[in-house]
N, C-alpha and C positions, 0 to 999 in steps of 0.2 A: 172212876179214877179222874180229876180235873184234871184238866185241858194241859196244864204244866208241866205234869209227871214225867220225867222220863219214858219214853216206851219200853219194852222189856226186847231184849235180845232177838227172841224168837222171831217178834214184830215189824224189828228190824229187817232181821235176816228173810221175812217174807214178802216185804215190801221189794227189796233188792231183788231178788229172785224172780218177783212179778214183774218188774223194771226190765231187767237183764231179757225173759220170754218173751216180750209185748218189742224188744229191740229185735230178738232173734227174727219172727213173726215179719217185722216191718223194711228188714231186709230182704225175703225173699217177698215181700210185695212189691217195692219200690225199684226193686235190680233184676225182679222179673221180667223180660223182654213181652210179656204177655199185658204184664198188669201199669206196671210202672210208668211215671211221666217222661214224654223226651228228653228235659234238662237233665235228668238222674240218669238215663241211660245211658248220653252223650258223656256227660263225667265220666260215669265207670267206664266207656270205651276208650277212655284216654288215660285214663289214671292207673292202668298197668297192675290192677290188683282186683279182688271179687267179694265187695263186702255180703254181699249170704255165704262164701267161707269165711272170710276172713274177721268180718264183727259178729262176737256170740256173748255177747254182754255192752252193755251199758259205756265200760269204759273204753271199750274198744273203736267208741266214735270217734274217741281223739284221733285216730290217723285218717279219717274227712277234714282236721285243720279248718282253720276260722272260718267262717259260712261269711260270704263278703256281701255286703251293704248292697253295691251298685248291681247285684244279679237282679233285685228284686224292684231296679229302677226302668222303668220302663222295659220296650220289647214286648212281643205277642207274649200273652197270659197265659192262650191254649199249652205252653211249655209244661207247665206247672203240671197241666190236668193230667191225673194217672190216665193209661189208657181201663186199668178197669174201674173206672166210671165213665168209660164212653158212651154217648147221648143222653148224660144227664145233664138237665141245667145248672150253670154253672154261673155264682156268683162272684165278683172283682170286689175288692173292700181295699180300702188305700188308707195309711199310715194319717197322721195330723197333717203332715206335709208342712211343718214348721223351718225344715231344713235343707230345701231344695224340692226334685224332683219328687212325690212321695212314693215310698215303697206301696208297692201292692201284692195282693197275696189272692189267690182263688180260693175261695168256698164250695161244698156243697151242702154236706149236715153239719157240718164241725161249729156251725156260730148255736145250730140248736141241742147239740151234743154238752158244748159247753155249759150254755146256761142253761138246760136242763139239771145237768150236774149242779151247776151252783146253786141252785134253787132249794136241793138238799139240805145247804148249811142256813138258810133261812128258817129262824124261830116263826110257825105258823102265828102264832098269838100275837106277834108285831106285823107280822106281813100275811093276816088270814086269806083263804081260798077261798079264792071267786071273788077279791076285793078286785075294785080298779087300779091300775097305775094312772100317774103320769109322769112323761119324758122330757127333761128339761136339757136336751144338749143336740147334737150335730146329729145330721141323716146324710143324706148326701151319698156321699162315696165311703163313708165309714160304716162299719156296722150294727153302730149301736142301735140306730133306729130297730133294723130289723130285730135284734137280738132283742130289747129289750122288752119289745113287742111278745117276741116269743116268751120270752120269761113271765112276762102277765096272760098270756093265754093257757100256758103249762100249768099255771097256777089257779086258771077257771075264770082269771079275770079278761077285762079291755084296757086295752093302752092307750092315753090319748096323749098327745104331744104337741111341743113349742120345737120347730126349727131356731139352728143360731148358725150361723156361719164362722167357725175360728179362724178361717183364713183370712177373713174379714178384722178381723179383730187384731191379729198380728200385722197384718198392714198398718193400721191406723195409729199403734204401737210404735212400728217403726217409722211414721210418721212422726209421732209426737203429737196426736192430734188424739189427749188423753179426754178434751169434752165428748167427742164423738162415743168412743167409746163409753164411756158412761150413759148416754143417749142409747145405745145400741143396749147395750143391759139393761135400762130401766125398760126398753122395747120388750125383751125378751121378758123380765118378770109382768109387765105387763100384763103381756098372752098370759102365762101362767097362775095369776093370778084370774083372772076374765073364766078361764077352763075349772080351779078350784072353786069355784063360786055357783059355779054351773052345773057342776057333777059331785053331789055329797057322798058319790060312790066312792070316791077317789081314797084310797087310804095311804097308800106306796109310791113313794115316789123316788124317782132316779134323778138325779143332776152331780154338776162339779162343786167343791167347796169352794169357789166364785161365787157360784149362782144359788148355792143355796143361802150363803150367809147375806145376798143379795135380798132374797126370798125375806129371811127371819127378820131384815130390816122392815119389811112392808106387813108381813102378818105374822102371826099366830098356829106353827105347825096344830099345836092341842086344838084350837080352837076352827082350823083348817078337818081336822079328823084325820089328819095324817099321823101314822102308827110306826111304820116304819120308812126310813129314806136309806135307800143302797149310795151310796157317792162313791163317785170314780175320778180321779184324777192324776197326773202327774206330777203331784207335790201337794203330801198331805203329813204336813209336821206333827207330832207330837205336842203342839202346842194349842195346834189347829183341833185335835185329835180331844183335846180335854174341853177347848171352847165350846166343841159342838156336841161335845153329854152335856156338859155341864149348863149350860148357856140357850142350845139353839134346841136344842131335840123337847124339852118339855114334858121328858118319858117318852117320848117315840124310841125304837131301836134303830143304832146306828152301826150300818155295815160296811166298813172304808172295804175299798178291793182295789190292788193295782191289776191292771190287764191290758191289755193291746191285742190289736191284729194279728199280730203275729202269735203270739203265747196263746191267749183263750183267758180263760179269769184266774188269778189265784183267791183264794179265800181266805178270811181273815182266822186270827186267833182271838175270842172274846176278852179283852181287856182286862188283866189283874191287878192286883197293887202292886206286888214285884214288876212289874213291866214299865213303869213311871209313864203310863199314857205312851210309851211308845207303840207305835204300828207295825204289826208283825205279819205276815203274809207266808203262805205256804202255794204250790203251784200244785196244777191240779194231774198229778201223779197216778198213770206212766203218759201223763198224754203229754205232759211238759216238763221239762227239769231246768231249775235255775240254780246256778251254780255263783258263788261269790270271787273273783280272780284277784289279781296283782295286776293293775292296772300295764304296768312294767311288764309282767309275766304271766299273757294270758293263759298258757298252759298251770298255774298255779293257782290252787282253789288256797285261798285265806284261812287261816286258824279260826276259831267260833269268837265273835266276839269282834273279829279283827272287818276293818271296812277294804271295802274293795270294790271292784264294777260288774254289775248282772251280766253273768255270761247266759245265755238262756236256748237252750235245745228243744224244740218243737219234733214230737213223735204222733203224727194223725196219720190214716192210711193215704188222706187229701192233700196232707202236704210234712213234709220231712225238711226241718232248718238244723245240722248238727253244729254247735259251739257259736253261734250268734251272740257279737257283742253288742248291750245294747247301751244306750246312752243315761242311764243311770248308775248312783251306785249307791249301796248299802251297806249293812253288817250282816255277817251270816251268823243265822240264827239256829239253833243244835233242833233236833225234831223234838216232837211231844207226841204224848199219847195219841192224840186225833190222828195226828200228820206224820208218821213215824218215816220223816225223809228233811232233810234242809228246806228251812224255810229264811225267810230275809227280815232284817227291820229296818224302820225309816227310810224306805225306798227316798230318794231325791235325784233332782240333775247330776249329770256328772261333773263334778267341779273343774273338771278341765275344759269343758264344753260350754259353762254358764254364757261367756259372754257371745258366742255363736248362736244361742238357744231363748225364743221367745214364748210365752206359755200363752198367753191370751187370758183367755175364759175358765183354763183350766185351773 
């Protein structure tokens, strides 16, 4: 059945089913007084209600109401952590921080949970086992280092990597001090350049559509032995979407993903001609659910088709976000066969938000 079909009812109705058990489950984890984190327990002792009775599906989150920004702004971390993962090591992964303070979120497996699972939707013949990567973006306090590292060792390969700083970058931005910046990029292909030169292992590579089209200025992905490139970014057009089959890749496969800290990855849908190069994303189900709203009325999921802002619910047993709005928006996209649940197209800024929001490198 290609990727476009409709799902069939049944497929539907099992997906929902699976969604709805996998919420039941994460209720009596999280409002367990045994297993659950202090912030969840703290709520529910104030909130006058008992979500392990009271939520037994999916939609029944809506009475947790908007999951708010500043909880996840500073303050001790240990809050987050369930007590059943006590004395596990426990990782801090913190948002772009383009917008103030940045959010952060604790870890334990969920960064390897995830790209494990994404590694699924990778065609091995573009991305084969036991190739190398490398990593052309931020480490730091985000996770992609780690993460992406993991996704090349899941895979049989090594990761080697170029650090970049974005906070650096939005700075200099909001400077106006646009040579710099261009300085700090040619730095960064640079390394990456110096590393593909070095290692003819290298077949896979991960960066932002900045830095790659940074990259295809200076060489030759074919000619590099690069097969496939994953790209991640916060704003990747459809226009961007056909330059880089058409233009940058040279036959390599190209995997756009939107994800963040907070969500985990969502996975693309491979490119049709009905789709006119748009980018279509589905979230990786029941761990995350992203929902399309009414800017105006966040309680209101948008008709298929129609634009709206990522409302986005995070279900790990590590960490629980219900109805999270996030600073993009889209069009909501009806499921398919693969993804038999909403998925999104043409993620972008939110246009209410543009002129508050600086992207840098991404």
């Amino acid at each position: 059945m290609p990727a476009a079909a409709a799902p069939a009812a049944s497929e539907l109705s099992r997906a929902r089913q699976a969604l709805d058990q996998w919420v039941r489950e994460l209720m009596q984890w999280h409002f367990n007084p045994e297993t659950g984190c202090p912030f969840w327990l703290d709520w529910a002792a104030r909130a006058g209600w008992d979500p392990r009775r009271d939520v037994q599906a999916y939609d029944d989150l809506d009475r947790f109401g908007a999951f708010q920004d500043e909880w996840l702004r500073g303050g001790d971390a240990r809050r987050w952590v369930p007590k059943g993962y006590a004395g596990r090591p426990v990782y801090v992964f913190e948002t772009g921080g383009s917008t103030g303070v940045p959010k952060s979120r604790i870890n334990i497996d969920d960064f390897r949970i995830d790209y494990s699972t994404f590694s699924d939707t990778l065609p091995d013949a573009h991305f084969p086992k036991g190739a190398d990567w490398l990593e052309i973006g931020p480490s730091g306090p985000r996770r992609l280092r780690l993460a992406i590292e993991h996704l090349a060792q899941h895979r049989g390969g090594i990761c080697y990597m170029v650090d970049l700083d974005p906070r650096w970058v939005i700075k200099l931005i909001k400077m106006g001090d646009l040579e710099m910046v261009e300085l700090y990029k040619r730095h960064v292909i640079d390394q990456a350049l110096t590393l593909l030169k070095a290692h003819d292992t290298i077949k896979c590579l991960f960066t932002t559509p900045k830095l790659l089209e940074a990259l295809c200025e200076r060489i030759s992905l074919k000619k590099a032995g690069i097969t496939g490139v994953f790209c991640g970014g916060t704003e990747m057009t459809p226009q961007f979407h056909r330059f880089a089959v058409e233009e940058l890749m040279e036959g390599a496969y190209f995997a756009p993903t939107y994800g963040n800290t907070l969500m985990g990855l969502a996975g693309h849908k491979p490119p049709e001609t009905e789709d006119d190069w748009a980018i279509i994303y589905y979230p990786p189900a029941p761990r995350a659910m992203i929902e399309v709203v009414d800017p105006d009325d966040h309680t209101r999921i948008v008709e298929y088709g129609a634009t709206g802002r990522v409302r986005l619910t995070t279900l790990t047993k590590e960490f629980f976000m219900p109805r999270f709005l996030e600073r993009d928006e889209c069009e909501r996209e009806r499921p398919c066969a693969k993804y038999p649940w909403d998925g999104v197209r043409n993620v972008r800024p939110f246009s209410r938000f543009q002129k508050a929001v600086v992207e840098g490198v991404y």
